[in-house]
N, C-alpha and C positions, 0 to 999 in steps of 0.2 A: 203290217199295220199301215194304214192308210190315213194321212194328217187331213181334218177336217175342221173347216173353218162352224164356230160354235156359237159364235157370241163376239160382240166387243166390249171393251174396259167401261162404254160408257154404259151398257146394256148389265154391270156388274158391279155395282157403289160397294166398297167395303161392309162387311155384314152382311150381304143377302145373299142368294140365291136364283138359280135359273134353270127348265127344263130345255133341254133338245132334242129331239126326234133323227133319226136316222136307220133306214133299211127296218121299220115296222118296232124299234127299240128305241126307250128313253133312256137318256142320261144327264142326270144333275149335277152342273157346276156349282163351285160353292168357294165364297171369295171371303178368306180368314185373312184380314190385314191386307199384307200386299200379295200373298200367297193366291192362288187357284187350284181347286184340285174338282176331278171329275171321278164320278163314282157308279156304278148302275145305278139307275134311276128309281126302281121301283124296291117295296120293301118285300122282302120273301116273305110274311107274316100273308097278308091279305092284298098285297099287291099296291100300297098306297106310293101314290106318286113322292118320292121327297122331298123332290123341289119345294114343294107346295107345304112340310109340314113345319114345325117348328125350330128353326135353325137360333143357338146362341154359343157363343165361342168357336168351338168347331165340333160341336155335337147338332147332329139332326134329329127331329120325332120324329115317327111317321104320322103322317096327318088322320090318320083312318079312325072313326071312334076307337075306345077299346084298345089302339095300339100305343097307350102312352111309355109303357114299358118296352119300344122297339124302336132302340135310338143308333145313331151311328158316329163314330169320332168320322169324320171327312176327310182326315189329312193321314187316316190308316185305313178305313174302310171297316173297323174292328167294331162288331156288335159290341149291345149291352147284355146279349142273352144266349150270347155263346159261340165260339167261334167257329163253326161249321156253316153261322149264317153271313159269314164276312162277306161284303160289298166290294165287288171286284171298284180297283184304283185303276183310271188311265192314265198316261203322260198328256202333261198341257205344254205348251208353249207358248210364248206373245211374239206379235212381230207388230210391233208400233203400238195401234191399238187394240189389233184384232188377236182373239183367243182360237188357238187351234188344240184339238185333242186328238189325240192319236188310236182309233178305231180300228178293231180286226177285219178285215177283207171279207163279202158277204159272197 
């Protein structure tokens, strides 16, 4: 695994969200409280970006029409539609302000 710088604290206000790219893959951070957790990015349903869909608590939609039933808890990676479609979880860390995730070697 390979620490990569992703984002910072101010690029991440409690409650939102953010995509990152890296080696042709997205991946969505996603800031519950004072928590950050990063997750694959896209939905296995139709591919919809997460970052971008409807984030409250620490559940995500996926943004794509039609995917209102393809949600993800963030701080497990655990579908709403069954657990074969689980959202791989990375390690995050902070150092000061900046968030780094922890990425497999391409």
């Amino acid at each position: 695994m390979t620490w990569t710088l992703a984002a910072t604290l101010d690029d991440l206000p409690s409650g939102s969200s953010r995509e990152f790219w890296r080696d042709g893959r997205v991946y969505a951070l996603f800031r519950v409280g004072d928590s950050i957790t990063c997750i694959d990015g896209r939905c296995p349903h139709q591919g919809g970006r997460l970052a971008n869909g409807t984030f409250a608590g620490s559940t995500v939609t996926c943004p794509r029409l039609g995917c209102l039933r393809w949600s993800f808890d963030v701080t497990t990676g655990a579908a709403s539609v069954g657990e074969t479609l689980t959202r791989r979880l990375y390690p995050v860390r902070l150092e000061e302000s900046a968030v780094f995730v922890a990425l497999p070697e391409t």
